[in-house]
C-alpha positions as CSV (number, residue, x, y, z in Angstrom):
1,X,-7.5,-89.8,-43.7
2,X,-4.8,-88.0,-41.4
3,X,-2.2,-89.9,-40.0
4,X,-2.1,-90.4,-35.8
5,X,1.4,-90.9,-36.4
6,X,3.3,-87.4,-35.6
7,X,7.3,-87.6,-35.4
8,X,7.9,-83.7,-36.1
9,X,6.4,-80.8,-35.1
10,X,7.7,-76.8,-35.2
11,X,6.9,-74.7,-32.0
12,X,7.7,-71.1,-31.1
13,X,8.8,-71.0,-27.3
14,X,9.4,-67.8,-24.9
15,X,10.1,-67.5,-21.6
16,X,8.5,-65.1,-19.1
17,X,10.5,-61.5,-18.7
18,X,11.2,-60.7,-15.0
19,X,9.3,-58.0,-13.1
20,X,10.1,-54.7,-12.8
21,X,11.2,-53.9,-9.2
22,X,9.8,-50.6,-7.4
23,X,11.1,-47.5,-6.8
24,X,8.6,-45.9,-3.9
25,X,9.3,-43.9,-1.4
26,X,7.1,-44.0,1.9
27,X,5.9,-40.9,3.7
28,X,3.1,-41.2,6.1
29,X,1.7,-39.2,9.4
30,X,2.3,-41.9,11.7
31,X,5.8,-42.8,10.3
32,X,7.1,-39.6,9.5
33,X,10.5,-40.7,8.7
34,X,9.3,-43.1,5.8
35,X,11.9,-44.7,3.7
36,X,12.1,-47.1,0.8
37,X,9.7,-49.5,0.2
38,X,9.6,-50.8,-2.9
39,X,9.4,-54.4,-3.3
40,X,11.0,-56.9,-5.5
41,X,9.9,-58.0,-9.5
42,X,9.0,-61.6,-9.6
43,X,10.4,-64.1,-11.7
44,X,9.2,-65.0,-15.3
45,X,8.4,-68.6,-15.8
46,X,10.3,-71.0,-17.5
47,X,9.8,-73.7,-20.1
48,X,10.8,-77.2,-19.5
49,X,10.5,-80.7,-21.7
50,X,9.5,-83.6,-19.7
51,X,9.8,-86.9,-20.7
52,X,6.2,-88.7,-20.8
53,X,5.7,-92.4,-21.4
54,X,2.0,-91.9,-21.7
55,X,2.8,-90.5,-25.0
56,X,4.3,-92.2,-28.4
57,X,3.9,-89.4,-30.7
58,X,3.9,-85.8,-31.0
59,X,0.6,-85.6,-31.7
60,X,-1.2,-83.7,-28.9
61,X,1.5,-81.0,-29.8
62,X,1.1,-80.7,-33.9
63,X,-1.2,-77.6,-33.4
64,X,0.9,-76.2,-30.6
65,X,2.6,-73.3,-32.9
66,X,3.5,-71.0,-29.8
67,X,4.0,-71.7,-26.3
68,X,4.5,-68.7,-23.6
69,X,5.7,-69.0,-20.2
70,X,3.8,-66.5,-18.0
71,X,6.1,-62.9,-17.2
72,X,6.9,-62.0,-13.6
73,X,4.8,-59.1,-11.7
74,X,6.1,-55.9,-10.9
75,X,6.9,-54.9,-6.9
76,X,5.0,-52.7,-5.2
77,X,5.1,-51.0,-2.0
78,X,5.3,-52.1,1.3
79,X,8.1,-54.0,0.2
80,X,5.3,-55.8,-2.0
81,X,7.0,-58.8,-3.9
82,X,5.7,-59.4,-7.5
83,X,4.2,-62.6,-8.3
84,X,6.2,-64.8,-10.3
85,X,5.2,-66.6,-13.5
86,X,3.8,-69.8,-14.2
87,X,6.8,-72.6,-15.3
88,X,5.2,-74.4,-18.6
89,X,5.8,-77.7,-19.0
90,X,5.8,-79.3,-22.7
91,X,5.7,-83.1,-22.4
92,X,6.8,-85.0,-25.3
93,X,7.6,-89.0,-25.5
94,X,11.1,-90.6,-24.7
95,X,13.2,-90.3,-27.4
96,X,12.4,-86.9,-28.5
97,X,15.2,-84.8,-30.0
98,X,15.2,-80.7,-30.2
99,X,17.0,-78.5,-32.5
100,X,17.1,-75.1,-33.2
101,X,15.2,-74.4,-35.6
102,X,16.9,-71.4,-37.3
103,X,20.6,-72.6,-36.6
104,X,20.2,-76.4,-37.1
105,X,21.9,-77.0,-34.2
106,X,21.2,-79.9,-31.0
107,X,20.0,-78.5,-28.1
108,X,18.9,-81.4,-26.2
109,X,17.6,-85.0,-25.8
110,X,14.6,-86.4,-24.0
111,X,15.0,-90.5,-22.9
112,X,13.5,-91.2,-19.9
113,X,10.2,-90.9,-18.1
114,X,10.0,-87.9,-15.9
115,X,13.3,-87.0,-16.9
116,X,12.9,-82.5,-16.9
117,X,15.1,-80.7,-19.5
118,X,15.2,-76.6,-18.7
119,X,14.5,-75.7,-22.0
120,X,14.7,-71.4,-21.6
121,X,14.9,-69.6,-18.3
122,X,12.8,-67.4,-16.9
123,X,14.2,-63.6,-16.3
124,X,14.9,-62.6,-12.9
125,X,12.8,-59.9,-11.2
126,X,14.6,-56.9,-10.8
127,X,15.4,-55.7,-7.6
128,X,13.1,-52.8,-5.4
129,X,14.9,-49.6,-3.8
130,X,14.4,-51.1,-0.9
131,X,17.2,-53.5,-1.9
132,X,19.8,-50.2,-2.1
133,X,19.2,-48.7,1.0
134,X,22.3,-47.9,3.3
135,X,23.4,-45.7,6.0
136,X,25.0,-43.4,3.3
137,X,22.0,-43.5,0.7
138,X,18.8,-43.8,2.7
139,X,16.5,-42.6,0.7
140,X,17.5,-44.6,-3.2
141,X,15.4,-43.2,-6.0
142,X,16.3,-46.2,-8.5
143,X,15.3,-49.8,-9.1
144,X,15.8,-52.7,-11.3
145,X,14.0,-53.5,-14.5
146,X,13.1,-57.4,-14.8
147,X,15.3,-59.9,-17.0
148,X,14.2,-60.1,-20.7
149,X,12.4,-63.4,-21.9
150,X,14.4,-65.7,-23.6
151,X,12.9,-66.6,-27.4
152,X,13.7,-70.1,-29.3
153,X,11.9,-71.6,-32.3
154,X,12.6,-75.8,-32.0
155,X,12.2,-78.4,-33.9
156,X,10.7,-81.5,-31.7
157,X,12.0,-84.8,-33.9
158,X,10.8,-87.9,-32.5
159,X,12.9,-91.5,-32.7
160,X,11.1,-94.3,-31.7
161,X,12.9,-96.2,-28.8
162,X,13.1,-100.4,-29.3
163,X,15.2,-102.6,-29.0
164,X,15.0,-104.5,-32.3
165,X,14.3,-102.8,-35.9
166,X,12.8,-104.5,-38.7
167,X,14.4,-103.4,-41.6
168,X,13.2,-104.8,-45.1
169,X,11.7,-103.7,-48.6
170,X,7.5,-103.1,-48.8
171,X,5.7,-106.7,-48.1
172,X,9.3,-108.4,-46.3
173,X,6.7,-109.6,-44.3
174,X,7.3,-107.1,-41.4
175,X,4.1,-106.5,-40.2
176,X,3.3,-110.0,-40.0
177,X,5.9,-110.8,-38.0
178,X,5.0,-108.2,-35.4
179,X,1.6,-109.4,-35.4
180,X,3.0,-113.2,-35.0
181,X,5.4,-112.1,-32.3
182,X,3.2,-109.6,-29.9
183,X,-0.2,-108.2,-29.6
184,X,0.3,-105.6,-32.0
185,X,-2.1,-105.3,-35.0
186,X,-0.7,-103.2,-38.0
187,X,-2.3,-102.8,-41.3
188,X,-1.7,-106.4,-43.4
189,X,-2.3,-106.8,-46.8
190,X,-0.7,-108.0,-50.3
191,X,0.1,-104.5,-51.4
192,X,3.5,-102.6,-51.4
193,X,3.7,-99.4,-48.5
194,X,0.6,-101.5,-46.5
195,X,2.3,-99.9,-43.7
196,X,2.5,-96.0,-43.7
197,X,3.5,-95.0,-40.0
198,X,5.6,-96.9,-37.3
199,X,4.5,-99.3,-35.2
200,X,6.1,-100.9,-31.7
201,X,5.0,-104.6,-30.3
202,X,6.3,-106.1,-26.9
203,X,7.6,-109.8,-27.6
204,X,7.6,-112.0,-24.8
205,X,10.1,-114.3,-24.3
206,X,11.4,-117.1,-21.6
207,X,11.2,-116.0,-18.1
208,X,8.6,-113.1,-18.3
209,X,11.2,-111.5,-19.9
210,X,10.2,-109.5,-22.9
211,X,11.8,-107.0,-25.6
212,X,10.3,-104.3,-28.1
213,X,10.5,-104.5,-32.0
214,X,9.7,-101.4,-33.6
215,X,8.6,-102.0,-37.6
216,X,8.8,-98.9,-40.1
217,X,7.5,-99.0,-43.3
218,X,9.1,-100.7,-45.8
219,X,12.5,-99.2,-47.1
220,X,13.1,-99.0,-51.6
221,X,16.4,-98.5,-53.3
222,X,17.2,-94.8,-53.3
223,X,15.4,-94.3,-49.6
224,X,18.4,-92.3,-48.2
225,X,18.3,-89.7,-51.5
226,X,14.1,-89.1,-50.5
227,X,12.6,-92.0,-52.7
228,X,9.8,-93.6,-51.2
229,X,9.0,-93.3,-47.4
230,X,12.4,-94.7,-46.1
231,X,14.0,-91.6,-45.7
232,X,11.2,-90.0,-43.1
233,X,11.3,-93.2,-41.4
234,X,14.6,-94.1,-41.1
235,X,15.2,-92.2,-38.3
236,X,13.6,-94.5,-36.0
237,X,15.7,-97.5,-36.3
238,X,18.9,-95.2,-35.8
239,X,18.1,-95.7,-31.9
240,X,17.6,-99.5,-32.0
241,X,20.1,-101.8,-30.1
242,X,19.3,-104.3,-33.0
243,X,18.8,-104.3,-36.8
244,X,16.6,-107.2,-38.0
245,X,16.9,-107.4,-41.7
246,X,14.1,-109.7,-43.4
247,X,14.5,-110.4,-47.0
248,X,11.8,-113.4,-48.2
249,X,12.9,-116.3,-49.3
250,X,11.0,-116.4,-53.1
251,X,13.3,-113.3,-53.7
252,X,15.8,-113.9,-56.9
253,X,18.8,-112.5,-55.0
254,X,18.4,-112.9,-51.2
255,X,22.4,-111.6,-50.8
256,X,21.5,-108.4,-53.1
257,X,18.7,-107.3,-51.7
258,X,20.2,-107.5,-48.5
259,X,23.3,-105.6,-49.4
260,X,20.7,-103.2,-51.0
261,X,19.2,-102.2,-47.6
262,X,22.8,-102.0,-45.9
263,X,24.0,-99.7,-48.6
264,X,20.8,-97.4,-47.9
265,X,21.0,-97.3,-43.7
266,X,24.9,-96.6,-44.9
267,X,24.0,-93.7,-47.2
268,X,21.5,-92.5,-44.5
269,X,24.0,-92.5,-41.5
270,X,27.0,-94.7,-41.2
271,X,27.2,-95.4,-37.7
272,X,24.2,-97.7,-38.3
273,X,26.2,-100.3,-39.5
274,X,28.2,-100.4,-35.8
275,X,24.8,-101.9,-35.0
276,X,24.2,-105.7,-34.4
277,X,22.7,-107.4,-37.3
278,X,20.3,-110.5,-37.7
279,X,18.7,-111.9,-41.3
280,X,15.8,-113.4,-41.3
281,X,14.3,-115.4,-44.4
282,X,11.0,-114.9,-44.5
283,X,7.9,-116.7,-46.3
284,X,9.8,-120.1,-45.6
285,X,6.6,-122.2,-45.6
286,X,6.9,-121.4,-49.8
287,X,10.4,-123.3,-49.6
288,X,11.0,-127.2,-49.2
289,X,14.4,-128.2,-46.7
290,X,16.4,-128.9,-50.0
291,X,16.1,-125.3,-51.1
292,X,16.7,-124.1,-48.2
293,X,20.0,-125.5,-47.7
294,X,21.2,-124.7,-50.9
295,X,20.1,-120.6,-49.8
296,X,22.5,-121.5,-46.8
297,X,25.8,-121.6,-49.3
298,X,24.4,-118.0,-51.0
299,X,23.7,-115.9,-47.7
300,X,26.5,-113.6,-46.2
301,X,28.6,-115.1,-43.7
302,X,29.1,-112.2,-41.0
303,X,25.8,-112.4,-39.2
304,X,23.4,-114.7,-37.6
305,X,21.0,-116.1,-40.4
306,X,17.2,-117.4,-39.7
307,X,14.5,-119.0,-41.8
308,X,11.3,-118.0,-40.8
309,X,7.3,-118.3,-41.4
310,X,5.5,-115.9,-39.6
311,X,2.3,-117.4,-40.8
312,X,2.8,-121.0,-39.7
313,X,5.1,-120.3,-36.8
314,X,8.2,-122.0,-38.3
315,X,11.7,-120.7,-36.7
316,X,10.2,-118.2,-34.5
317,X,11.5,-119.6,-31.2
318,X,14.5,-120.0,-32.8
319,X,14.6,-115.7,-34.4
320,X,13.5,-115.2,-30.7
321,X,16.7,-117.2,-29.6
322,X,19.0,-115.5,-31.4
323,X,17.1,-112.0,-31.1
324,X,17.7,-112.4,-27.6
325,X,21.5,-114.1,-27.6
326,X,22.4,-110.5,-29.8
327,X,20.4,-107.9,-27.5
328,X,22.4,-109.4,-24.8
329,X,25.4,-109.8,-26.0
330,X,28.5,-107.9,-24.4
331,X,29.7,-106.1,-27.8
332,X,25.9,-104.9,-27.7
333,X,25.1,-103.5,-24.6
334,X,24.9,-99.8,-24.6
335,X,26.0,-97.3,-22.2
336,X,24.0,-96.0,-19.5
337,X,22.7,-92.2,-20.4
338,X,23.0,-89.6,-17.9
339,X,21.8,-86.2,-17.4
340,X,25.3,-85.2,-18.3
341,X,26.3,-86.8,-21.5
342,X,22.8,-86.4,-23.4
343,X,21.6,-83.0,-22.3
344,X,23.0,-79.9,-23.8
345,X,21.1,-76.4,-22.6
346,X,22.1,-73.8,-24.7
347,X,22.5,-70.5,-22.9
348,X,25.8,-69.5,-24.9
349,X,24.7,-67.9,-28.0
350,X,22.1,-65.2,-26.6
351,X,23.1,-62.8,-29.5
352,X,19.6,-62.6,-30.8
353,X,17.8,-62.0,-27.8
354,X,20.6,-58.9,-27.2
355,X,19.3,-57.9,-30.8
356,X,15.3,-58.1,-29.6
357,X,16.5,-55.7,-26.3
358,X,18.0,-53.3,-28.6
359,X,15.0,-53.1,-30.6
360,X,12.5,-52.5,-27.7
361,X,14.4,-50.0,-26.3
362,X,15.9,-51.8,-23.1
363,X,19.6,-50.7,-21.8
364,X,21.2,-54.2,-22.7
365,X,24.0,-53.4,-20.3
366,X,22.2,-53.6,-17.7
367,X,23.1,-55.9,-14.7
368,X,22.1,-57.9,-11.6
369,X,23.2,-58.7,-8.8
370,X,22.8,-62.1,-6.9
371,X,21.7,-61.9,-3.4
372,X,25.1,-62.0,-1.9
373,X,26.0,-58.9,-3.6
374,X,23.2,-56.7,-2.7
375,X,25.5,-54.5,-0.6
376,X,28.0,-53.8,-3.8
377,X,26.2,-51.4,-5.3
378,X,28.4,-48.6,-7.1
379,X,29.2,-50.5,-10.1
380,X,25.9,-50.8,-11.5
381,X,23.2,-49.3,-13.5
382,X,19.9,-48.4,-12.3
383,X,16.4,-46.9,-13.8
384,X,14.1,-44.6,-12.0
385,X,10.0,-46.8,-11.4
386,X,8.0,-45.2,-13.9
């Protein structure tokens, strides 16, 4: 049975080429002076990533292998302008992260709902003889080709945006605890990898106040090196404000096994251990109070430690308690993201589409002129309307 679950996903984008502007000369009986009249290219249409919160996966786009942006029109006369073409927009969910495919490298980050990220611009039209007309060339005989289309191959990566990650080996008891804490319904059952894609629950809490815990599948010894299904899911607790790790508390060595799973979020990326951490002891209704506080002498001692039974309910208020007391916490909070700091267009490295142009025959030093320096004309290159 295919997965609903889709976290990556490989499209080829382009953006629309500009219009050509016209070169046309206009000669008629009842204006028998005539002049230029060639009109303006339009502009190719751009591509754009837009934040969605409809979506949680990148599902509706796993088919998607190539996405065009509609090209500009060419002028015409009477000063005809081209049309210009259609902007596409690709929504993906927050938390969605693009890379170049064929260089590796960021290009931007998707967070927020409705937040728009100009993804490749469309080419300018170029510009009609009409443009070029003076008292010293009145009659031009050149116009300007369109802008080429711009060409990227991304990589759409998603990483699940929570507040609180469960992190734990296959039947920790994760799933349950979702299930216990919010209206989520994973797959449960007494089997290792029960859960094979990610899952998010809202858990209320005091006040109408609520937070989300996002559960992964469960994470083995060797995860960050490929082993298992750790290492294609780890990515989406590297976004959590919180790291809940759940051990249970039949296991023979509850401090190993925890140092276990912080040696593999290590291994995977580093800065994961800047992250708060909580432990939580899980299948507590299997241990009497004696045991339990002989556990309390064996368990590390820089965190906040909870015995839980997501089955009978026991310490839940309390994981919710401290849950909350972390998330909130001033060392915790994390700083606002802006437009600025998380978006990176890049426009820089254009050498391929230079390449492309020199292979279909276009001059590639060509320029254009913004509208402000229409009436500068003698340092540029022109080509006669077909």
């Amino acid at each position: 049975m295919e997965s609903n679950f889709v976290d990556y996903v490989k499209i080829m984008c382009r953006s629309g080429k500009g219009g050509k502007g016209s070169m046309h000369l206009k000669h008629v009986k009842y204006n028998p002076n005539g002049g230029p009249d060639g009109g303006d290219g339009g502009k190719g249409g751009s591509i754009y990533l837009r934040g969605n919160h409809n979506y949680w996966t990148l599902l509706h786009l796993k088919y998607e292998r190539h996405i065009f942006a509609e090209h500009g029109g060419n002028g015409g006369r009477d000063k005809c302008h081209g049309t210009d073409g259609k902007d596409v927009y690709i929504d993906v969910p927050c938390g969605t992260v693009v890379y170049n495919a064929e260089t590796g490298k960021y290009v931007c980050d998707v967070t927020y709902d409705g937040q728009e990220v100009l993804l490749l611009k469309g080419g300018r039209g170029g510009l009609g003889n009409f443009q070029f007309r003076s008292a010293t060339n009145q009659a031009p005989r050149y116009a300007q080709p369109g802008e080429p289309m711009q060409e990227m191959t991304i990589i759409l990566e998603l990483k699940l945006l929570a507040d609180v990650g469960l992190v734990g080996f296959p039947n920790a008891g994760k799933s349950t605890l979702v299930s216990a804490l919010s209206n989520a319904r994973p797959k449960i059952a007494n089997y290792p990898f029960t859960t094979m894609e990610p899952s998010l629950g809202i858990v209320g809490y005091r006040d109408n106040k609520s937070f989300v815990m996002a559960d992964i599948p469960g994470i083995i010894e060797g995860a960050s090196e490929g082993k298992g299904l750790g290492l294609r899911f780890l990515r989406h607790i590297e976004r959590n404000s919180l790291l809940l790790f759940m051990v249970p508390g039949d296991t023979d060595d509850i401090k190993r096994e925890y140092e276990i799973l912080l040696n593999e979020l290590k291994q995977f990326n580093p800065e994961m251990l800047d992250k708060h951490r909580v432990l939580a002891v899980t299948k507590c209704d299997l241990l009497d109070e004696e045991l339990i506080e002989m556990l309390k002498d064996t368990l590390p001692e820089d965190l906040p430690i909870v015995f839980i039974s997501a089955v009978t309910g026991f310490g839940l208020d309390e994981l919710k308690d401290v849950l909350w007391a972390e998330l909130n916490a001033e060392s915790n909070k994390l700083a606002a993201l802006t437009a600025e700091d998380t978006l990176v267009h890049r426009d820089k490295d254009m050498s391929h589409f230079t390449e492309e142009l020199a292979d279909e025959g276009e001059d590639e030093d060509i320029e254009y002129l913004d509208e402000d320096e229409i009436e500068d004309l003698e340092d540029f290159d022109y080509i006669e309307d077909a």
